[in-house]
C-alpha positions as CSV (number, residue, x, y, z in Angstrom):
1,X,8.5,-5.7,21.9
2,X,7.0,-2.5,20.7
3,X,5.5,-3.4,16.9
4,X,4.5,0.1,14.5
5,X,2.1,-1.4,11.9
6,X,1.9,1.8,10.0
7,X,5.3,2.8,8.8
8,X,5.4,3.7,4.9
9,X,8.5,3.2,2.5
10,X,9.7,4.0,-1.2
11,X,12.2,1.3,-1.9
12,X,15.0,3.3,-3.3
13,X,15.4,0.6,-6.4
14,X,11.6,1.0,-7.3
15,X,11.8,4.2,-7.5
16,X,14.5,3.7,-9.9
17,X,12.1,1.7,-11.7
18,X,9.3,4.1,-11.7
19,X,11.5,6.6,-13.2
20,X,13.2,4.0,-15.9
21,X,10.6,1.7,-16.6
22,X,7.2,3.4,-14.9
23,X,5.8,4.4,-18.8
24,X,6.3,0.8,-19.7
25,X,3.0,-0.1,-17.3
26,X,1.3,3.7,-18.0
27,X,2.8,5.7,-15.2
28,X,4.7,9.1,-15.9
29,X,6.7,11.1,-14.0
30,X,5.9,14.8,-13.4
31,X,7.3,17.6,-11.9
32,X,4.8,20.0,-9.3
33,X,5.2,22.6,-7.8
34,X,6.1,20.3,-4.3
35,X,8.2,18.1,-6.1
36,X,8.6,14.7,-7.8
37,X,4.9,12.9,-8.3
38,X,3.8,10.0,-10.4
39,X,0.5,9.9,-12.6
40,X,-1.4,6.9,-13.1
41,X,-3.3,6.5,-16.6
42,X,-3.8,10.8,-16.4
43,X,-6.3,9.5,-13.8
44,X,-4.6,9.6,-10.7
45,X,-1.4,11.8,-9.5
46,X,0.4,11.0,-6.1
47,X,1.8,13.6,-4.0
48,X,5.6,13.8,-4.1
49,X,8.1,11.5,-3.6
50,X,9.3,12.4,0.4
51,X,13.3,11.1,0.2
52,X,13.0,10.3,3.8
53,X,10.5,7.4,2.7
54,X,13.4,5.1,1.0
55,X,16.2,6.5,3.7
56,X,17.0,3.3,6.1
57,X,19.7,4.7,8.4
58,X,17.4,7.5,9.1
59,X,14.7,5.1,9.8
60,X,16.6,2.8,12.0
61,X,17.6,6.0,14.1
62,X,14.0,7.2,14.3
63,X,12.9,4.2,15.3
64,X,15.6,3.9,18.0
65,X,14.6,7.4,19.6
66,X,11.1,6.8,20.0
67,X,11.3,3.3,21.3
68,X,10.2,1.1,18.2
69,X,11.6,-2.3,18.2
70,X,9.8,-3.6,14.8
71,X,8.2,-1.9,12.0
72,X,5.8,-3.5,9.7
73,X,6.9,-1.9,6.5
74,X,4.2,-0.9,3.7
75,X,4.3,1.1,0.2
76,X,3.4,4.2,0.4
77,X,-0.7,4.1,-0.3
78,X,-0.1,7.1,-3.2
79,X,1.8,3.8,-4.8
80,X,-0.9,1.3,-4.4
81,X,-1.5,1.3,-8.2
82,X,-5.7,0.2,-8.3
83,X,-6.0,2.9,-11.3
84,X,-3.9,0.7,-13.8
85,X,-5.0,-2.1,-15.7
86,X,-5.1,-5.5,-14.4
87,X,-2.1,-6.2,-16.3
88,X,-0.5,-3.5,-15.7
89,X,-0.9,-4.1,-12.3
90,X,0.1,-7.3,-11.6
91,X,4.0,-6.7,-13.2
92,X,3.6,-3.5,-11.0
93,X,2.8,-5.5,-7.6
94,X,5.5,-7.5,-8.4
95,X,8.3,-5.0,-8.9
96,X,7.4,-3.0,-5.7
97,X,7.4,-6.2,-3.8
98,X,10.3,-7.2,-5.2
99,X,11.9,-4.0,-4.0
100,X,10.5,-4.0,-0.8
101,X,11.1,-6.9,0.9
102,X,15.1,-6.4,-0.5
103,X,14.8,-2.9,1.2
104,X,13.8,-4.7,4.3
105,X,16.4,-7.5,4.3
106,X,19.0,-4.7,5.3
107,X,17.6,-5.1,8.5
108,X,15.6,-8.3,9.2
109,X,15.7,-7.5,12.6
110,X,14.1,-4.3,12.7
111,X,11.6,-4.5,9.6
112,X,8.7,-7.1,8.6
113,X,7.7,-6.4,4.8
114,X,3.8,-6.0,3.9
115,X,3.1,-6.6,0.0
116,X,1.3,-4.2,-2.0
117,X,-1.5,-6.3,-3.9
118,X,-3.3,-5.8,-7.4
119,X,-6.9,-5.7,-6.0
120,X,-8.1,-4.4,-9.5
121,X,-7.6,-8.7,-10.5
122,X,-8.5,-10.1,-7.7
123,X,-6.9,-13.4,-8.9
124,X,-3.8,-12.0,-9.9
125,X,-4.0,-10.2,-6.4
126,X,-4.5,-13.3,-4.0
127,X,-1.1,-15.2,-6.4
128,X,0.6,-12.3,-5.6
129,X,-0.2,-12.6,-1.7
130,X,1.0,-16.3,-1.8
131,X,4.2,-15.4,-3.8
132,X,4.7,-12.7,-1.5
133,X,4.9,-14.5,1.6
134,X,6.1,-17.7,0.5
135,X,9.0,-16.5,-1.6
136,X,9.3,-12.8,0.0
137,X,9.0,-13.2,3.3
138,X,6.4,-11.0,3.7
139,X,4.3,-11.2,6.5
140,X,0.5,-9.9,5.1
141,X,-0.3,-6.8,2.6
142,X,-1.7,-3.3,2.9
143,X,-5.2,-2.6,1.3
144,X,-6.6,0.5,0.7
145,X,-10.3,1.4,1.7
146,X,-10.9,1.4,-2.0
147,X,-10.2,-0.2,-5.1
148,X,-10.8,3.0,-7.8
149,X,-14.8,4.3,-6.6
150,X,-15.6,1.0,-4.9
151,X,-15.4,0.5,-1.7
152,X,-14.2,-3.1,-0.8
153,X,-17.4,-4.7,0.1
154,X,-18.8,-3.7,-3.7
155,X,-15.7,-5.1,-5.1
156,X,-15.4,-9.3,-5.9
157,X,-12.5,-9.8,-3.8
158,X,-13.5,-13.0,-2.1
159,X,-10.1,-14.5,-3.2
160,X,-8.5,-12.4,-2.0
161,X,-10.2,-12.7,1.3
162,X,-9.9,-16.6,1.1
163,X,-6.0,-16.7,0.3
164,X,-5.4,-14.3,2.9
165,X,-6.8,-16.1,5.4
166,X,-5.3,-19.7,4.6
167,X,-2.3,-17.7,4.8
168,X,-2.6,-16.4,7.7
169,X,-1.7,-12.9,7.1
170,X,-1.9,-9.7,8.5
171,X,-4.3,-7.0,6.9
172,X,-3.4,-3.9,7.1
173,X,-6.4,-1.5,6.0
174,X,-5.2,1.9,4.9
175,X,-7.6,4.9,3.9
176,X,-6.7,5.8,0.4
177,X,-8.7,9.4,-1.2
178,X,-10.3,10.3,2.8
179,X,-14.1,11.2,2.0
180,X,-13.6,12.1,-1.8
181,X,-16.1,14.8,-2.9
182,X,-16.3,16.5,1.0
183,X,-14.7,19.9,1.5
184,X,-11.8,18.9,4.1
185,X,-8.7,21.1,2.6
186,X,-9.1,22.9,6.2
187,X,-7.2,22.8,9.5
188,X,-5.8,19.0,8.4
189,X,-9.0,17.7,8.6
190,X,-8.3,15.4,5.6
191,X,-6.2,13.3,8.1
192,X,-8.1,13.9,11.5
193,X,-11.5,13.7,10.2
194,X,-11.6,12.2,6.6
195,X,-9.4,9.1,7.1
196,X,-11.2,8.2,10.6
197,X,-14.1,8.2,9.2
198,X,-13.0,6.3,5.5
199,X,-11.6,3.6,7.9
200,X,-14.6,3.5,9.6
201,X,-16.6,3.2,6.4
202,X,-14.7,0.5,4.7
203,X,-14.5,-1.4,7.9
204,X,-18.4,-1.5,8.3
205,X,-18.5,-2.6,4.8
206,X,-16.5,-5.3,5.4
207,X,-18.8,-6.5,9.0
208,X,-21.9,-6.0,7.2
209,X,-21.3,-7.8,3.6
210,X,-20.1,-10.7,5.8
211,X,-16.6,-10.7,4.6
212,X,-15.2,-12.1,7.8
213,X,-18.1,-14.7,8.7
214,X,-17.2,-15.9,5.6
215,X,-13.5,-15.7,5.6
């Protein structure tokens, strides 16, 4: 069996939502020059919206071609949702989830669901892991290398840590703003240098502060 762990998705439905019901929880929707983004607290804008993200048959034909039997299907890490309040947050985690793993059910065969998770409240993040999998049917969560300027290690997400490993579930680390502050607009280097080497950074974090001696 051939297993991709890094395969994004934008539900269709919560996209609905974000559109509906996004300023209920501080999001708006804008209009750039690329398309379709969404702006977190005026702190934080995604990207656009790629349609292909939330388009299943298309998926399920891609993943045919190029010899993919399972995909472990994420948000997409623009999504994630660290710059809202705790809160905030927490409803937001649990309308993407929501979303998700009904996205995924159209094919249970082809797709294993990965929550998105409110590390801003670490509590509120590690309930949100156990409802996920428990009553979801997701298998773990993706994590970005940061949670707003911290970097894991500097943020108090032992909880988190502890809940995911009585659960058993697969982490899937994800750079999130590669190398913020360093000059990498050039020749891609944002993806072939910067998230590298913020992967690298976050994952020596977690060695180092003893995260998985611990956990």
């Amino acid at each position: 069996m051939t297993y991709d762990v890094h395969a994004h998705c934008i539900p269709p439905a919560f996209r609905e939502w974000l559109e509906q019901s996004g300023r209920d929880v501080g999001l708006a929707i804008v209009e750039e020059s690329g398309g379709t983004c969404v702006r977190f607290n005026d702190r934080y804008t995604t990207g656009p919206l790629r349609d292909s993200l939330g388009d299943m048959s298309t998926r399920v034909e891609d993943m045919d071609r190029m010899g993919v039997d399972v995909q472990l299907l994420a948000g997409w890490i623009d999504l994630t949702g660290y710059d809202l309040d705790p809160a905030s947050g927490e409803s937001y985690a649990r309308v993407h989830n929501d979303a998700l793993a009904e996205h995924a059910s159209l094919h249970t065969d082809r797709f294993l669901p990965l929550a998105t998770l409110p590390l801003q409240s670490p509590s509120a993040a590690a309930d949100e892991l156990g409802r996920a999998m428990s009553e979801l049917g997701m298998v773990g969560a993706q994590i970005a290398t940061t949670v707003g300027a911290d970097w894991l290690d500097r943020s108090p997400l032992d909880e988190v840590w502890e809940a995911a490993a009585e659960l058993g579930a697969f982490v899937v680390l994800h750079p999130m703003a590669p190398l913020t502050g360093v000059s990498l607009d050039r020749y891609f280097m944002s993806n072939t240098v910067g998230r590298p080497a913020e992967t690298t950074i976050a994952l020596a974090g977690l060695i180092s502060s003893g995260v998985f001696e611990r956990h």
